[in-house]
Phi, psi and omega in degrees: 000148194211161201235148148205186186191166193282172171246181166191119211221123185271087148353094150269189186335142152259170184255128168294174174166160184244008151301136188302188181278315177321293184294317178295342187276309173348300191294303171356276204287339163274325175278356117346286177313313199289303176288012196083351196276115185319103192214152184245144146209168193210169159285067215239153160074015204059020231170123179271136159246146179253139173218107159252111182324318216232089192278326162291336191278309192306301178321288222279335179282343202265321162301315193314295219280117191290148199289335172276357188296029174217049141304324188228049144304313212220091145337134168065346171280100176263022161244003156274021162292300182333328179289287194289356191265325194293288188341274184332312192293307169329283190316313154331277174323309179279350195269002168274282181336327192251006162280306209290325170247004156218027167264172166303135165346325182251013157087012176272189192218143163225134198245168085300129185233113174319114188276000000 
């Protein structure tokens, strides 16, 4: 016997960035790490998903983060603060919003990123 059901999936705000999709699922996945958080991601759609079991925790860590800590993200790239200080500053900005309307019903967070 097998169960299934529709989904019904909110879009929320998007973020711009000058990161590739590769290096954002990479931040993505650290700062998961960094909090300790149980976080998944794959290639599905055209399009990579990130999934973090625990979606408030990831956002409050998110609050956290100082806008230069991915400064030295790309060893020998010295312009990837540049990239990476907007990238922060964004998530920063969205992450009350996106506490308030996207996590799941079981408190994960799932982001899609455009390849």
């Amino acid at each position: 016997m097998s169960d299934f059901r529709a989904v019904k999936e909110i879009w929320g705000v998007h973020s711009a960035t000058f990161v590739d999709s590769d290096a954002l699922v990479r931040i993505l996945n650290m700062i998961a790490d960094e909090a300790g958080l149980t976080c998944s991601d794959e290639h599905a759609y055209g399009m990579s998903v990130f999934w973090v079991e625990d979606g408030k925790d990831f956002l409050e860590a998110v609050k956290k983060l100082n806008d230069t800590d991915f400064d030295m993200f790309d060893q020998g790239d010295e312009a990837a603060g540049e990239r990476t200080r907007p990238l922060v500053q964004n998530m920063k900005a969205l992450a009350d919003q996106w506490l308030a309307e996207s996590l799941n019903p079981d408190g994960s967070l799932r982001f899609y990123v455009d390849d």
